[in-house]
N, C-alpha and C positions, 0 to 999 in steps of 0.2 A: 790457585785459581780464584778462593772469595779474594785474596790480595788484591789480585788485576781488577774484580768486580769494582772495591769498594773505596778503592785509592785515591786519593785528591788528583784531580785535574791539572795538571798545569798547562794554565791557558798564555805564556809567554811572560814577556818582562813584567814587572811592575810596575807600573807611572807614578810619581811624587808629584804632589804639587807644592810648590813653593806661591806663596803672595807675598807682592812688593809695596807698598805703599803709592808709590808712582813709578812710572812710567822709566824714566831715566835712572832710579835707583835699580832698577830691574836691567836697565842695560849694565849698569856699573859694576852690580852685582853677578852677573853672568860672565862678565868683561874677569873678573877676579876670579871666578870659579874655570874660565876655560884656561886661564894662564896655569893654574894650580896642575890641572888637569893634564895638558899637553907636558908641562914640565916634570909630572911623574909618568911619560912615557903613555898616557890612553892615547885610543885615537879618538877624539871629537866630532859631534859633527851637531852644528847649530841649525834649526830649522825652525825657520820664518816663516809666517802665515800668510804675508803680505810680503808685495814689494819692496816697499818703503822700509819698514822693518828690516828685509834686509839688509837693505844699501848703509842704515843704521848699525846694523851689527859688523858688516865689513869693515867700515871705519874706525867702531871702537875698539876692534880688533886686529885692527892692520899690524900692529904688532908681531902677531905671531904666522902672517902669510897665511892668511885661507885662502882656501880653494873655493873660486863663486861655481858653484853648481844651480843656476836657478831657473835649468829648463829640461827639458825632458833631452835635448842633445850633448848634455852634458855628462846624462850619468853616466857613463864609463868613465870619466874622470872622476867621480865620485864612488864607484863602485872599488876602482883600485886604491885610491887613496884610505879607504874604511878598515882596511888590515894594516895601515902601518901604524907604529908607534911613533908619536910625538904628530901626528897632525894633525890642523881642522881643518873641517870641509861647514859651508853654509850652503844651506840649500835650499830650497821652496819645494813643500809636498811634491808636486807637480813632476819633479826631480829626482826626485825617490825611484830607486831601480824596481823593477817588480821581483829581483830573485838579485841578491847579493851571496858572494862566494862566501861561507861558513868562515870565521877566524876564531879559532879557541884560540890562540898564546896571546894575544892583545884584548884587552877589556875597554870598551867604547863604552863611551857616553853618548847619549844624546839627550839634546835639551831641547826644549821645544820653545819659542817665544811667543808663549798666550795659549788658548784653548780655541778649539772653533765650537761654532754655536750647537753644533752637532756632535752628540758622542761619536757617531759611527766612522765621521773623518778622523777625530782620535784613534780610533780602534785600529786605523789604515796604519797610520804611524807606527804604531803598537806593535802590529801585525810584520812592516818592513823592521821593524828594530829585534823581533826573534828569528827572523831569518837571516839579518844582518852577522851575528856575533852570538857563542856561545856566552862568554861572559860581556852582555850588555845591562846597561842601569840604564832607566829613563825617567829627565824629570822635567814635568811641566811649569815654567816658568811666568806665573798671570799678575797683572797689576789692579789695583783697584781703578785704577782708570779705565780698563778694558770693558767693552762693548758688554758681554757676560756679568762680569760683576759691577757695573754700575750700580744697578738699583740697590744691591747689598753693602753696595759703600757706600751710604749716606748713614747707614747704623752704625756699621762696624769701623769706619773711621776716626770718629769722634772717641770713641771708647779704646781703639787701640792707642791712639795720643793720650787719652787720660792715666794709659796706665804704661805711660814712656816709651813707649815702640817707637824703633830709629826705623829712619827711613830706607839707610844700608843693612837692615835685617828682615831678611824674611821669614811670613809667616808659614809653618810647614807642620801638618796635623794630620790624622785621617778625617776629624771634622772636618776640615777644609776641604778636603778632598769627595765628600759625601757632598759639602754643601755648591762646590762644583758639577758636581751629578746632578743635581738637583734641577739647579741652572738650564743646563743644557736640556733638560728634561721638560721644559716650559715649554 
């Protein structure tokens, strides 16, 4: 009984955040992590904040055949496609099913490209990715170029170049991730 009282919460996936340098390193870098991904059997599913962004990511990805899901009359094509192995799906929030079928035997990824300026639309994301998949990872994918972290790229640019940060690596901390909170908390 105190057990059940006193037990840690668990409030659903985890979010990572990854930062890119720019903008196109973050596609390239994603572009490399979904191929990794698909080719050990997850299922994927990339979600764009924007339009644009996605039409960006479909391209850099046409490679591996996604699935465009980027309106709310798609998701049944998106909701089936989330339990198989080896596929991606891109999708816009918007798109996002409000109750996806449970898959334990497949482990999905989903990446997010950016943060919106709002924690609470994260939290939506968040929210469809524990209902989505027993075994899901979620990682947030932000560029110093983005709308959110501008003002803190004019510091931390300079300094990540002085101490050799490639532009094909990201940066991925719980600082980071706090100082994302932060952000959005403005």
């Amino acid at each position: 009984m105190l057990g059940r009282l006193f037990r840690r919460r668990t409030r659903g996936p985890r979010a990572e955040d990854r930062v890119w340098l720019t903008h196109a390193a973050r596609l390239r870098g994603m572009a490399r992590e979904v191929t990794a991904l698909v080719e050990a059997g997850h299922s994927v599913l990339v979600v764009a904040l924007a339009a644009s962004v996605a039409d960006e990511l479909l391209e850099a990805l046409a490679d591996e055949q996604p699935a465009r899901c980027l309106s709310a009359f798609e998701r049944e094509t998106l909701r089936r496609r989330l339990g198989r192995a080896g596929t991606l799906s891109v999708a816009l929030p918007a798109a996002l099913p409000a109750e996806a079928a449970e898959t334990p035997e497949v482990p999905v990824d989903v990446l997010v490209c950016g943060r919106n300026t709002s924690r609470r639309a994260d939290d939506e994301i968040l929210r469809f990715a524990a209902h989505a998949a027993a075994r899901v990872r979620v990682a947030f994918h932000l560029s110093l170029e983005d709308p959110l972290l501008r003002e803190a790229a004019g510091s931390i640019k300079p300094l990540l170049e002085r101490l050799g940060a490639s532009a094909d690596e990201p940066i991925s901390h719980p600082f980071v991730s706090r100082a994302v909170e932060r952000a959005q908390a403005k």
